[in-house]
C-alpha positions as CSV (number, residue, x, y, z in Angstrom):
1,X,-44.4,-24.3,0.9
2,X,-42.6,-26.2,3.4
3,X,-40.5,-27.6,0.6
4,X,-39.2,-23.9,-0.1
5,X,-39.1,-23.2,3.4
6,X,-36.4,-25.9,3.4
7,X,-34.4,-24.9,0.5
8,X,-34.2,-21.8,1.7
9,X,-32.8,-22.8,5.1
10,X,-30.4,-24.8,3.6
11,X,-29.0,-22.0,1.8
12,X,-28.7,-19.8,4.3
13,X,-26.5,-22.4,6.4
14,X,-23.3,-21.6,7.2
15,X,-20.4,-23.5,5.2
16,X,-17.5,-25.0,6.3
17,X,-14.4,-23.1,5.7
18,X,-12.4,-25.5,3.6
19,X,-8.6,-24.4,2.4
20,X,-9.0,-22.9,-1.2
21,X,-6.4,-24.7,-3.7
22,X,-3.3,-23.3,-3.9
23,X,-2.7,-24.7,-7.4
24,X,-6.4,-23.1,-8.7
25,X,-5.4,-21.8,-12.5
26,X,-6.1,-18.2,-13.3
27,X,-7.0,-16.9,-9.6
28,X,-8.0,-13.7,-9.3
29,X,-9.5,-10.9,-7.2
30,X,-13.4,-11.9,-6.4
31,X,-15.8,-8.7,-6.3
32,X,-16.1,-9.0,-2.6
33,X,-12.5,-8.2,-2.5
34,X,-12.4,-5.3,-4.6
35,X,-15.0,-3.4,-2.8
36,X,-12.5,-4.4,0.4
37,X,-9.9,-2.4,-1.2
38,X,-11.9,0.4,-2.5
39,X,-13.3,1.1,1.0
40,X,-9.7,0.5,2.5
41,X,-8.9,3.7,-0.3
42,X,-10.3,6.0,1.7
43,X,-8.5,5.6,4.5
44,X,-5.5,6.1,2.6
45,X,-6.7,9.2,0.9
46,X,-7.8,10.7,4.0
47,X,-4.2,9.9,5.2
48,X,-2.3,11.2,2.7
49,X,-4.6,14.4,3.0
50,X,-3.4,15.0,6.4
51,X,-0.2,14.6,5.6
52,X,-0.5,17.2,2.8
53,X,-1.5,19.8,5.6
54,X,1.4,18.7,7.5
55,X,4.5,19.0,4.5
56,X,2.5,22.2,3.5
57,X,3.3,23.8,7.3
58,X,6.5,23.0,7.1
59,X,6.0,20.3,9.6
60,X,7.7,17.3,7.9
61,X,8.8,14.8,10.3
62,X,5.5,15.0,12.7
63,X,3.6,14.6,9.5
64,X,5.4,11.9,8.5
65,X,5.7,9.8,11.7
66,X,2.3,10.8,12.2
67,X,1.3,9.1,8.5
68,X,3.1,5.8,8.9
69,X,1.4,5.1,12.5
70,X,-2.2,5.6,10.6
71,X,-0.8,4.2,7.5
72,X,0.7,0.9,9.7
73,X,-3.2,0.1,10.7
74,X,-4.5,0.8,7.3
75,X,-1.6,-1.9,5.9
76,X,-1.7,-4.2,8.2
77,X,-5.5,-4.8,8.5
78,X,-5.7,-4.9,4.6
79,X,-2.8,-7.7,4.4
80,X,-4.0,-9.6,7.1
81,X,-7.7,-9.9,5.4
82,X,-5.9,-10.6,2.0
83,X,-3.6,-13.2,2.7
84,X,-6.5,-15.2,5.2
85,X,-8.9,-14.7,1.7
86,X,-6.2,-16.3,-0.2
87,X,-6.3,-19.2,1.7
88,X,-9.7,-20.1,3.0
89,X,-12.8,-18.1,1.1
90,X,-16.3,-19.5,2.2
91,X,-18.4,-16.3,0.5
92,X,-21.1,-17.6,2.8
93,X,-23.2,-14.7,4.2
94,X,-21.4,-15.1,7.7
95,X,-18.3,-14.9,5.9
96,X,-19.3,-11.4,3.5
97,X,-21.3,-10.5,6.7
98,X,-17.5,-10.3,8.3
99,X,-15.7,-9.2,6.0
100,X,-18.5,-6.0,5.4
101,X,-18.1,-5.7,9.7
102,X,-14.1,-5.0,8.8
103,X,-14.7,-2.6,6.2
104,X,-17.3,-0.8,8.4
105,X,-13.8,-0.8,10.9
106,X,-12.1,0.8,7.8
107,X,-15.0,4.0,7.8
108,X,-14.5,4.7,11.6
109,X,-10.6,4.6,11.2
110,X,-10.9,6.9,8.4
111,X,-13.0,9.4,10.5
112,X,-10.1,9.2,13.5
113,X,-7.3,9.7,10.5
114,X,-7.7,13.5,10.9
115,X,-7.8,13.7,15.0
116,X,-4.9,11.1,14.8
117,X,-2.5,12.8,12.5
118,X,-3.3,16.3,13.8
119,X,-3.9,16.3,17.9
120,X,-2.6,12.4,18.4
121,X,-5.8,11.1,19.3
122,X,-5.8,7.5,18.6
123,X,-8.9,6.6,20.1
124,X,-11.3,6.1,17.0
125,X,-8.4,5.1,14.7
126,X,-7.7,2.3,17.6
127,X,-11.4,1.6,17.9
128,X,-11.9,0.8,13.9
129,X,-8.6,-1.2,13.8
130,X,-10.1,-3.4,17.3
131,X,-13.5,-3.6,15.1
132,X,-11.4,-4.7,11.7
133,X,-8.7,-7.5,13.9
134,X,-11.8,-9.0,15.9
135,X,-13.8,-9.9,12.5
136,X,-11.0,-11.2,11.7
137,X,-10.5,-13.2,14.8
138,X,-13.7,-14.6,14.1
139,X,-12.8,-16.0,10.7
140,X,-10.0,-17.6,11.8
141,X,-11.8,-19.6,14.6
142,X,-14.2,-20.5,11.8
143,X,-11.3,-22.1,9.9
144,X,-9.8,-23.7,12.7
145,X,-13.5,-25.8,13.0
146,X,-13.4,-26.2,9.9
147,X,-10.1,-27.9,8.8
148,X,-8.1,-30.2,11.3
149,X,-4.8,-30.1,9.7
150,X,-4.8,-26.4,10.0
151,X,-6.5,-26.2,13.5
152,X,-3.5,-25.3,15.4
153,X,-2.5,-22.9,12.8
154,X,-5.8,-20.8,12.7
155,X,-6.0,-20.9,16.6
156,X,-2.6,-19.5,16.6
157,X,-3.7,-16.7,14.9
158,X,-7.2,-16.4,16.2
159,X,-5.4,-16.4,20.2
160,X,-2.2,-13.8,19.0
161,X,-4.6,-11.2,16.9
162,X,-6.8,-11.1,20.0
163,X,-4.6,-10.9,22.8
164,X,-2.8,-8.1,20.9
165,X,-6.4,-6.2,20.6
166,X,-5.8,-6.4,24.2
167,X,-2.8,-4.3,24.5
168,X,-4.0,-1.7,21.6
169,X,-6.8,-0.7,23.9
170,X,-4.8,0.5,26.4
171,X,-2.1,2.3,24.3
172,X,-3.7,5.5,25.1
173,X,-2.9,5.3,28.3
174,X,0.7,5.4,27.5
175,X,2.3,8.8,28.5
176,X,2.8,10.8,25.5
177,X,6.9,10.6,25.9
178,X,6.1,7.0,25.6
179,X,3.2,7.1,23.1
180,X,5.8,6.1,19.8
181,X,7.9,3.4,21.8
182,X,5.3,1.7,22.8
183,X,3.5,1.5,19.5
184,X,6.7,0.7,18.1
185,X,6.8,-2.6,20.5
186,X,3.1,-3.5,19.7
187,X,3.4,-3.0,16.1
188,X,6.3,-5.8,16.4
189,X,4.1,-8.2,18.0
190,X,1.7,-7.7,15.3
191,X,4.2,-8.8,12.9
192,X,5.5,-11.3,15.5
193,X,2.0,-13.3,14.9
194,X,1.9,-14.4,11.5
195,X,5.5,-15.7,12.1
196,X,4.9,-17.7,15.0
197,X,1.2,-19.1,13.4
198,X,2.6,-20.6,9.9
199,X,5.4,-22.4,12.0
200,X,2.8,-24.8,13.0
201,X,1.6,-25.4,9.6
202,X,1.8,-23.0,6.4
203,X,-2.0,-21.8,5.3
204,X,-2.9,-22.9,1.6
205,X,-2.2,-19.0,0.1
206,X,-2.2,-18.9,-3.5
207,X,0.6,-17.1,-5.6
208,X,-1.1,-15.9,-8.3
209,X,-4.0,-14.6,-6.3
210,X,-1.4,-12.9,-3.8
211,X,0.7,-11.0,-6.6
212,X,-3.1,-10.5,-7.9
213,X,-4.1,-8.7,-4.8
214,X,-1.4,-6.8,-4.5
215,X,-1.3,-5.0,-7.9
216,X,-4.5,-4.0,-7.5
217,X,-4.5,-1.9,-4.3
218,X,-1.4,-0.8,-6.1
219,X,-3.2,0.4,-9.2
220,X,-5.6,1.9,-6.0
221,X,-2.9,4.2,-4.2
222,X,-1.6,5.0,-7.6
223,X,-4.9,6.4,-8.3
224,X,-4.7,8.7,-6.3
225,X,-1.5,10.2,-7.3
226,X,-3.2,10.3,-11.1
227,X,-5.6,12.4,-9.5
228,X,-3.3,15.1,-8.3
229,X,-1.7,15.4,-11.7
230,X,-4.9,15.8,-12.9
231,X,-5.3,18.4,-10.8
232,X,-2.5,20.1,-11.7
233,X,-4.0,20.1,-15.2
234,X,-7.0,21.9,-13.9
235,X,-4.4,24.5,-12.3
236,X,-3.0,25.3,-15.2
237,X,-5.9,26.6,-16.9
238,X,-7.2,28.2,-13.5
239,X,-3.9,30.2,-13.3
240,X,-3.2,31.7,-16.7
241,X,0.2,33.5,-15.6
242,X,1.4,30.3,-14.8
243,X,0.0,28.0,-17.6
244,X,3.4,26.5,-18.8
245,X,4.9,25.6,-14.8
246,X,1.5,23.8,-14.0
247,X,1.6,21.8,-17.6
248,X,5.2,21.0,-17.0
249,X,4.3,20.1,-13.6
250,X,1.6,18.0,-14.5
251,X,3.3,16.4,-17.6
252,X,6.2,15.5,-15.4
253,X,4.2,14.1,-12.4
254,X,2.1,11.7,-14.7
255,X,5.3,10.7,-16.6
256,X,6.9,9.9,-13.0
257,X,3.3,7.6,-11.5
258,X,3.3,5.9,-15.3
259,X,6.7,5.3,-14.2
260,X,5.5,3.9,-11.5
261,X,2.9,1.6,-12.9
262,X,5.5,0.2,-15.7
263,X,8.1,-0.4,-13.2
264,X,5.7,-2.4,-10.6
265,X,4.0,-4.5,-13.1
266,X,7.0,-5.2,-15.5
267,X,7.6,-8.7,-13.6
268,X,5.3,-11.4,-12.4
269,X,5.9,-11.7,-8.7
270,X,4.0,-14.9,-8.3
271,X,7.1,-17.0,-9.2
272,X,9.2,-16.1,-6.8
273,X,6.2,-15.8,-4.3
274,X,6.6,-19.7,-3.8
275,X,10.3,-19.4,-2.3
276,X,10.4,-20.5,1.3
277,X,11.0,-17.3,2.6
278,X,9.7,-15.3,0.5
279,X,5.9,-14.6,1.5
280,X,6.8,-12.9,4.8
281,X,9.6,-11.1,3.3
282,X,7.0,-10.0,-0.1
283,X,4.2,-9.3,2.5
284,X,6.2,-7.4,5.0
285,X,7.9,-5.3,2.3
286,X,4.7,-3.7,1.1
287,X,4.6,-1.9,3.8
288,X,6.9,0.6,2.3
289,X,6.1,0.8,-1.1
290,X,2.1,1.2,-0.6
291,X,3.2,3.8,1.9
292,X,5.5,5.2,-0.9
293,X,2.5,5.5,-3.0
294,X,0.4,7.9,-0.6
295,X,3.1,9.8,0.0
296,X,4.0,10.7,-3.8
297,X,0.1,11.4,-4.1
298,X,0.6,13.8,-1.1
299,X,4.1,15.2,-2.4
300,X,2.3,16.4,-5.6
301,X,-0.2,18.3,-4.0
302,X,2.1,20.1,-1.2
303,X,4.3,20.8,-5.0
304,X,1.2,22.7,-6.3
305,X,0.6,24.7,-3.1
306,X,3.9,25.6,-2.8
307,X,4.1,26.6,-6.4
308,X,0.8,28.8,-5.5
309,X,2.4,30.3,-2.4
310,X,1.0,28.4,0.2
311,X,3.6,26.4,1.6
312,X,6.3,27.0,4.0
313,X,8.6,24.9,2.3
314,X,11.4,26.0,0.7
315,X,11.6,25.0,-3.4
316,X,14.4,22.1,-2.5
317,X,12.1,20.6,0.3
318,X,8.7,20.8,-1.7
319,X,10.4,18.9,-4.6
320,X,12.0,16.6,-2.0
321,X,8.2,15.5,-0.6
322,X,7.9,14.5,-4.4
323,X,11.1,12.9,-5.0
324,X,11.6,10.8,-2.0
325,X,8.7,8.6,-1.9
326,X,9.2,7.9,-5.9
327,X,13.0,6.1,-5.1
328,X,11.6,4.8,-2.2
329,X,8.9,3.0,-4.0
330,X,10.8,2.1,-7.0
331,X,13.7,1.0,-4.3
332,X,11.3,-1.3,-2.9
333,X,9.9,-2.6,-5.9
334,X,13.3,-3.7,-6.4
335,X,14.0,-5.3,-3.5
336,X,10.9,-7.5,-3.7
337,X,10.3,-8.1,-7.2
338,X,13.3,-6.9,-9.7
339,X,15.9,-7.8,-8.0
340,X,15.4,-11.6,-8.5
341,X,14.8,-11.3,-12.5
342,X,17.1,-8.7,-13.5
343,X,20.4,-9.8,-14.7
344,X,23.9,-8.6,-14.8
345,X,24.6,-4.3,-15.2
346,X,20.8,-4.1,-14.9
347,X,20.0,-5.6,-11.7
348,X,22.7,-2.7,-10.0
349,X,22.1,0.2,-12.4
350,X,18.4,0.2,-11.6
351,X,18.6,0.8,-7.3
352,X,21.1,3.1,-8.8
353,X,18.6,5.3,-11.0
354,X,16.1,5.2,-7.8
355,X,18.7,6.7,-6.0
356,X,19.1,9.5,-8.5
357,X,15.6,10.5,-8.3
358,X,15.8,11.0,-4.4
359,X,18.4,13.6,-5.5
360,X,16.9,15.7,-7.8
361,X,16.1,18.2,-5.6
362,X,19.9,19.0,-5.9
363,X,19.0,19.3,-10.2
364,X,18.7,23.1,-10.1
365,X,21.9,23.7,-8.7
366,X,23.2,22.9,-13.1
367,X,20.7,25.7,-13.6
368,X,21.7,29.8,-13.7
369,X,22.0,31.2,-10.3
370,X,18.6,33.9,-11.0
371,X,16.7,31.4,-11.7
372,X,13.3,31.3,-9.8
373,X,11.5,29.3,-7.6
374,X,9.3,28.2,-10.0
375,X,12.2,27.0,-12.7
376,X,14.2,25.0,-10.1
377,X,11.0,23.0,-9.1
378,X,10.2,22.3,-12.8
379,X,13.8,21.5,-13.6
380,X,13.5,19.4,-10.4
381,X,10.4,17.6,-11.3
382,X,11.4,17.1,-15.2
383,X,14.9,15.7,-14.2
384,X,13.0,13.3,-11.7
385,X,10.7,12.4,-15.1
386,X,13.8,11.8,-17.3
387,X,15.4,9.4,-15.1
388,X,12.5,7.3,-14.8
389,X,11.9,7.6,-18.4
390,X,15.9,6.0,-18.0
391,X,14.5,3.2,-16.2
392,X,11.6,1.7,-18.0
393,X,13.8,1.7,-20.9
394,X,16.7,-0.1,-19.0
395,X,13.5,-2.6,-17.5
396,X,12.8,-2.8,-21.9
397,X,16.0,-3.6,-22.4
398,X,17.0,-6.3,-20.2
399,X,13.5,-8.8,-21.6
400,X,11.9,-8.7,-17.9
401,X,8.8,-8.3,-19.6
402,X,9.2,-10.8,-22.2
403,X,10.5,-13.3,-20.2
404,X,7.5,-13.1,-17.7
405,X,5.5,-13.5,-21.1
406,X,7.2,-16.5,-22.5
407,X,6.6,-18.3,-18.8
408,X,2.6,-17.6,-18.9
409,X,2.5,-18.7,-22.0
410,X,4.4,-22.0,-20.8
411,X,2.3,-22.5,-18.1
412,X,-0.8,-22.2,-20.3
413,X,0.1,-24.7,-22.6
């Protein structure tokens, strides 16, 4: 017995956080982190819900600024977790016990999305973001014990993330004709922290892991949007006078998120990923594309209610809440990833073809003046289909794909 009893103490001592192995083959997502990004799903979902109501009342911009604030806490506190996890990953019960105490932060910024995004009450989103950055706090004064080399590093972080905490809890005594300014300034000194931390000492991330990580909250927040095409395919039978607009709807918005899913994952971003530069730059960027990816989820849905009369929206407008986040997201896909592998007429013609989708609200305007509102959406949503259609065949053609292949296969051998 007293054996056991000491076994058992042993194993429930707490480890030292030592730096993971940046060079580990065939990193990947552990199951801890998965949940992490599941639970983090809901916040987006509930977000991109609110902004649905928003677009569908004709209240686009006050959605949409409304969306990115919630959406910037969501982001952030999801990247932050990540790229720490990349870099030091005890899976210690202290550690899961952590990282469970920032997803529990997650839940009670998912319950303030709505009061947030619909009377600008910040006070439960800013209390679950608090909850999420001071787990994290924690962690990072765990590595800096833990590793003397990167002491100065973690504290840096451990000191910035919690004096920033500070200043969040009394954002809502900003007056409201301050209220965006001022988050505006604190988000930059969010960003501001990372920068300043890695000068004294860059953390051991790893690539693979990182381009890992990312694709699969990507393949999340795409999820979504494969659910409102989905339900667009349960429309369609639900509204028999309208059976062929909802199919076309529906085959058009899956074509444009498969679109979306070949364009994201037709490179391997973890080669690039090593550049000086490039981590902040990669990191940083998501912001837009993930936010992208609600956004289309929400553009769909305000497309079906204004194609069943409940929108405010005018035809042009409803396809725009579609069409804009898809060029945004390919845009920035682009920017982050393509742009450094594609070659020659393909590495301009593809922003290009992004650029086209934005516009193909302005489609209709080829088609016969009496045409409805229902055909200019379709042609509107079908056009936007085609040209991405355009683009993973021009990604085909220029061998991203099967260079990215050829390199794997190198770096196995």
């Amino acid at each position: 017995m007293p054996e056991n009893h000491h076994y058992a103490s042993r194993k429930l001592r707490v480890k030292r956080m030592r730096p993971r192995d940046p060079s580990e083959i065939f990193r990947s997502s552990s199951p801890l982190e998965l949940f992490f990004d599941l639970i983090f799903a809901v916040s987006v979902s509930l977000a991109s819900a609110q902004l649905v109501d928003a677009e569908t009342h004709a209240n686009v911009a006050g959605g949409l600024v409304a969306y990115l604030m919630v959406f910037f806490a969501v982001w952030w506190a999801w990247m932050n977790f990540t790229w720490f996890a990349s870099a030091f990953d005890a899976d210690d019960w202290l550690y899961r016990v952590l990282a469970l105490t920032q997803m529990a932060g997650v839940v009670i910024l998912a319950v303030g999305t709505t009061p947030a995004m619909t009377e600008g009450d910040f006070h439960l989103i800013i209390a679950g973001y608090v909850v999420m950055r001071l787990a994290l706090v924690v962690q990072w004064i765990r590595a800096s014990r833990s590793h003397a080399g990167l002491r100065k590093t973690a504290l840096r972080y451990a000191v910035g993330i919690a004096v920033v905490q500070v200043f969040w809890v009394c954002y809502p005594l900003a007056p409201a004709d301050w209220a965006l300014p001022v988050f505006l300034v604190l988000v930059a000194c969010e960003l501001l922290v990372p920068i300043i931390a890695e000068r004294a000492g860059q953390t051991p991330w790893h690539p693979e892991h990182i381009a890992d990580r990312y694709g699969s909250f990507t393949l999340i927040v795409l999820g979504e949007s494969v659910l409102a095409s989905t339900v667009a395919a349960a429309n369609a039978f639900e509204n028999a006078s309208q059976l062929l607009q909802f199919s076309l709807l529906g085959v058009g918005g899956f074509i444009l998120v498969a679109g979306l899913w070949w364009v994201y994952f037709s490179s391997d971003a973890s080669v690039w990923l090593r550049r000086r530069t490039a981590p902040m730059i990669f990191g940083y960027g998501h912001y837009f594309v993930f936010a992208a990816a609600g956004a289309y989820s929400a553009g769909f849905k305000v497309l079906l209610d204004h194609e069943a009369g409940n929108s405010g929206l005018t035809s042009a407008m409803a396809v725009a809440t579609l069409s804009v986040p898809v060029s945004i997201f390919l845009l920035g896909v682009w920017a982050l990833i393509l742009r450094h592998c594609l070659r020659g007429f393909f590495k301009w013609a593809f922003p290009v073809g992004a650029l086209f989708i934005a516009f193909a609200p302005l489609l209709p305007q080829l088609t016969p003046t009496d045409a409805s509102d229902v055909q200019i959406v379709v042609v509107s949503v079908l056009g936007a289909a085609a040209i991405m259609v355009a683009l993973v065949v021009l990604i085909e053609a220029s061998g991203v794909r099967e260079t990215d292949e050829h390199g794997a296969a190198a770096q196995v051998a």
